[in-house]
C-alpha positions in Angstrom: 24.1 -3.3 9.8 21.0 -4.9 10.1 19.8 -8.5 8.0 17.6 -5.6 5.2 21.3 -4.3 4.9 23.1 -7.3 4.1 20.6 -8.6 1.6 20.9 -5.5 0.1 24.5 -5.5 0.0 24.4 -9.6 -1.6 21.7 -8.4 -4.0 24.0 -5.8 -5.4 27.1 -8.2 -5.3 24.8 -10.4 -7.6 24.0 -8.0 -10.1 27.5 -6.8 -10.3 28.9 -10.6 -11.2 26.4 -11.3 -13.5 26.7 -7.7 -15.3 30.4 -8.5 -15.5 30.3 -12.1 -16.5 27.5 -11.6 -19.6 30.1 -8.6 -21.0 33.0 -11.2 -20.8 30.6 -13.6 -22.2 29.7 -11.6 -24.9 33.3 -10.6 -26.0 34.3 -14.1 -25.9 31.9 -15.0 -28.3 32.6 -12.4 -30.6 36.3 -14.0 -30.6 35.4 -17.1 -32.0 34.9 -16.2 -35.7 38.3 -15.0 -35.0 40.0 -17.9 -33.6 38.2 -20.6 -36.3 39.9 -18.3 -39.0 43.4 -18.1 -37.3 43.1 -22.1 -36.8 42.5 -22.6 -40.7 45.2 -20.6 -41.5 47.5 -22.1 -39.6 46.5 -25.8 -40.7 46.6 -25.0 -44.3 50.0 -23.1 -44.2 53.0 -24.7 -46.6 56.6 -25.3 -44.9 58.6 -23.0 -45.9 60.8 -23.2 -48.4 64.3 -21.4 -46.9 64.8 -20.0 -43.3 62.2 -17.1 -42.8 63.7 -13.4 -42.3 61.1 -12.0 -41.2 57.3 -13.1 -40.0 56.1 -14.8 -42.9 52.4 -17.2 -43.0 54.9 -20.6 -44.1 56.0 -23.1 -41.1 59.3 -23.6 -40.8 61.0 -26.4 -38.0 64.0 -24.5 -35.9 66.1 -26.6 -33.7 66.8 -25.1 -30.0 68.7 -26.4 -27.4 66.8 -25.9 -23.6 68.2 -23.5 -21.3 66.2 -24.1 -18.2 61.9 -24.6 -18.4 59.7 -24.2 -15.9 56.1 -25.3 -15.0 55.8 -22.7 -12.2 53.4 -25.3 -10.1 51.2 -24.1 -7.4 51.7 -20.1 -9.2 48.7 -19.2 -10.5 49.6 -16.1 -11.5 52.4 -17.3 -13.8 52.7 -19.7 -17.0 54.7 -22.4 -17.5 57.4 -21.3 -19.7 61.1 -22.1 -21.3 64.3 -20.6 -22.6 65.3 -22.2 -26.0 68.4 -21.2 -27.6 68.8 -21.0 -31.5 72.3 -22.5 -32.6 73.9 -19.3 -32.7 73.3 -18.8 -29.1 70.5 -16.3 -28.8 67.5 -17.0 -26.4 64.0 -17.4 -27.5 61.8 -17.3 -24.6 58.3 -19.0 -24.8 55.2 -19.6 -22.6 52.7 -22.7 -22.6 49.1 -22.8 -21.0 49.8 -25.8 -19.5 52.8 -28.1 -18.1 51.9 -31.5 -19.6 53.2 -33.5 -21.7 56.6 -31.4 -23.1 57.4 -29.1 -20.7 57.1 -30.8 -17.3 59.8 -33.4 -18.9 61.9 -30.3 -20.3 65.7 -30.2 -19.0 68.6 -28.2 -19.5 70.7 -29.0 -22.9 67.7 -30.9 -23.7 67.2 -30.9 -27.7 64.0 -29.6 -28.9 62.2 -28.6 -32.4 60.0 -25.6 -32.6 57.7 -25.3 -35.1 58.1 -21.2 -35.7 54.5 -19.3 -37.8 54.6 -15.8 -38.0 57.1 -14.9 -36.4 56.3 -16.9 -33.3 56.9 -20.3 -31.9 53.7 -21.9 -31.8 54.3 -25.8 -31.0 57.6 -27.7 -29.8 58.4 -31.2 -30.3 60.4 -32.9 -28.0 63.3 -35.9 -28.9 60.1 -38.3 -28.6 57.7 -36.9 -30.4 55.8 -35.5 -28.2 54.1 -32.2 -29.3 52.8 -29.2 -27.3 51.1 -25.9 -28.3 52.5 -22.7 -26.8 50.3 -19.8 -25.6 51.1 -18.6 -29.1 49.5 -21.8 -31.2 46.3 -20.9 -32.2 44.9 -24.9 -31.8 42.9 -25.1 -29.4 41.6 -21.5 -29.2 37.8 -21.6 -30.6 37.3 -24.6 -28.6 38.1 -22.5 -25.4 36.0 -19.4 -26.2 33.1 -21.4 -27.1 33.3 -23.1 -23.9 34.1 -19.7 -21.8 31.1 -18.0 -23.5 28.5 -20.7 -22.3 29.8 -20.6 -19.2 30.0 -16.8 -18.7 26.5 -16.4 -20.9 24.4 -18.8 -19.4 25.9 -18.0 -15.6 25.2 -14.3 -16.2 21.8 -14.3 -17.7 20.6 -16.3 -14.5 22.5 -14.5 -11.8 21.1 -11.0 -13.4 17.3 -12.3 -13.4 18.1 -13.9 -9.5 19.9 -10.6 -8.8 16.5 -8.7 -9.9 13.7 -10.5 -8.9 13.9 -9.6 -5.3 14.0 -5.6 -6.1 10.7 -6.5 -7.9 9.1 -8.1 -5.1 10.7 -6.2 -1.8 9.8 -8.1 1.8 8.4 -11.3 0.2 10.9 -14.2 1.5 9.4 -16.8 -1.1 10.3 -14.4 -4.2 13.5 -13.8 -2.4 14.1 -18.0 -2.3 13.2 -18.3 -5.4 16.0 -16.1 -6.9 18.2 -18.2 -5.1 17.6 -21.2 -6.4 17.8 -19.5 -10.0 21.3 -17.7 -9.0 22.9 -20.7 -8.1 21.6 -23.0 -10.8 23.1 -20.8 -12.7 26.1 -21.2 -11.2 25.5 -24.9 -12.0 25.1 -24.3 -15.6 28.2 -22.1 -15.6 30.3 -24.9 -14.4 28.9 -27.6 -16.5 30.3 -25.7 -19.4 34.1 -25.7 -17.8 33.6 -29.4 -17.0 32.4 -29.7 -20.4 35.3 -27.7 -22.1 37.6 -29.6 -19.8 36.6 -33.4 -20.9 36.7 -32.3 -24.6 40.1 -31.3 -24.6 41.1 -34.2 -22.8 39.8 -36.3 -24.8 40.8 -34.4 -27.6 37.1 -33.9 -29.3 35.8 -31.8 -32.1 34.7 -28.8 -31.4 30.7 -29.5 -32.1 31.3 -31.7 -28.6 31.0 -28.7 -26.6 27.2 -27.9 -26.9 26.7 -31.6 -27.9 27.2 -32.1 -24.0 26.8 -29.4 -22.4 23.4 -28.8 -24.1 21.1 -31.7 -22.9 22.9 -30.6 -19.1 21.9 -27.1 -19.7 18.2 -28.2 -20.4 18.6 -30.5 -17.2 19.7 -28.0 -14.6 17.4 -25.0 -16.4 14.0 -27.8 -15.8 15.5 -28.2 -12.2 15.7 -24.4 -11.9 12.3 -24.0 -12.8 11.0 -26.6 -10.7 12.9 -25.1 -7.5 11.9 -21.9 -8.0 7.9 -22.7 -8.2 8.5 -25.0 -5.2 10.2 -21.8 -3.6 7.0 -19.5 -4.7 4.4 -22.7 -3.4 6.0 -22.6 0.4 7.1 -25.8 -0.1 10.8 -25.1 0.9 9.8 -23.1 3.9 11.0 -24.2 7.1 9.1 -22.3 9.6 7.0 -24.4 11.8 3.3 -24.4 10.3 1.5 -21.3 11.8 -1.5 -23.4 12.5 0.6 -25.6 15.0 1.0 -22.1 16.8 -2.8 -21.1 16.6 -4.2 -21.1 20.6 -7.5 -23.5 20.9 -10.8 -21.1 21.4 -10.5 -21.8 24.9 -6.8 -21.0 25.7 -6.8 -17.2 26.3 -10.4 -16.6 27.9 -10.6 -16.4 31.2 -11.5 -19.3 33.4 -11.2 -21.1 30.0 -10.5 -24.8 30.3 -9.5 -27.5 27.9 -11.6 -29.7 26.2 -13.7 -31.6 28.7 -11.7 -30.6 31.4 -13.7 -30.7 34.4 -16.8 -31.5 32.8 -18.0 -34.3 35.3 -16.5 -32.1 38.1 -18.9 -32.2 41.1 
């Protein structure tokens, strides 16, 4: 397969990512009315009054004693998770989205309190007082959407106009460099979001954070995008040698031709 081919074959690799991330995008963001309601719902919910039968909208605190936990490290394909038992004896298996800070100090016949809405266990308290959402607890939830929707959004809008400016303008290595630089400033963008998503929860930040910081970066890398691609367009990030430099004098390539002043004074 020749170079043509493998463009061809990169161009269409493009289009597919970014066709895939802007539908992900795009359902994510239609989850965060969603999630916002689930999260006020959940914070304005009254304790319960007696031991729930059945799912009910009230909280109610349930003691469990800790079978075995485990933060499955280095398995990407698998949650951390732990076995709780109720005082009668019967298991109650729960996931987290991350290890830290209750579950990586979990151990067996430690005593825990799970804080139990709808049926579910959504946050567990350890013997310190440390408190951790499950994958169940809707905290947490708009904050992630919002910052998965940038990401996939604003990565997929740019990787579909780099994956189809060089079918508009076939053969022309400067419009083909110039998609380039938009694709993978948009991969920049993409990742300022997860970095931005990443430091707010950290840090524990309101939600309005998220475009707060990731906005003025946005802006940043888009001017930057802009700027690349017209230097792209311009020649200005060619790195062929000059074709003048390779441009014979007048008198190389006549015959008996000589260079300058060569053998003028020659007797």
């Amino acid at each position: 397969m020749g170079a043509a081919g493998h463009k061809a074959i990169r161009t269409v690799a493009w289009l597919l990512i970014a066709v895939v991330a802007l539908v992900l995008g795009v359902a994510t963001a239609f989850e965060i009315r969603g999630a916002l309601e689930r999260e006020r719902e959940f914070r304005a919910a009254p304790a319960c009054a007696s031991v729930p039968v059945k799912a009910s909208g009230c909280l109610w605190e349930q003691e469990f004693t800790v079978r075995k936990a485990d933060t499955h490290r280095g398995e990407r394909s698998k949650s951390p998770e732990a076995e709780l038992l109720l005082p009668s004896g019967k298991p109650w298996e729960v996931t987290f989205r991350q290890a830290d800070p209750v579950v990586s100090e979990m151990e067996p016949d430690d005593k825990v309190v799970g804080l139990i809405w709808r049926g579910r266990v959504v946050e567990v308290r350890d013997a310190d007082g440390r408190r951790q959402q499950t994958s169940s607890g809707p905290v947490g939830w708009p904050e992630d959407r919002l910052g998965g929707a940038l990401a996939c959004i604003s990565f997929g809008l740019t990787a579909l106009v780099g994956g189809l400016w060089p079918l508009f303008a076939p053969g022309k290595r400067r419009h083909a460099r110039a998609a380039t630089m938009v694709r993978w400033h948009g991969v920049g963008m993409g990742g300022a979001a997860i970095l931005t998503l990443w430091a707010q929860a950290a840090n524990d930040w309101p939600m309005w954070a998220i475009p707060a910081i990731w906005g003025p970066l946005a802006l940043l890398l888009l001017a930057s995008m802009v700027a690349f691609a017209i230097a792209a367009l311009r020649g200005d990030l060619d790195d062929d040698v000059p074709s003048t430099s390779r441009v014979p004098s007048p008198s190389m390539g006549r015959p008996g031709g000589t260079a300058t002043g060569a053998g003028s004074n020659q007797s």
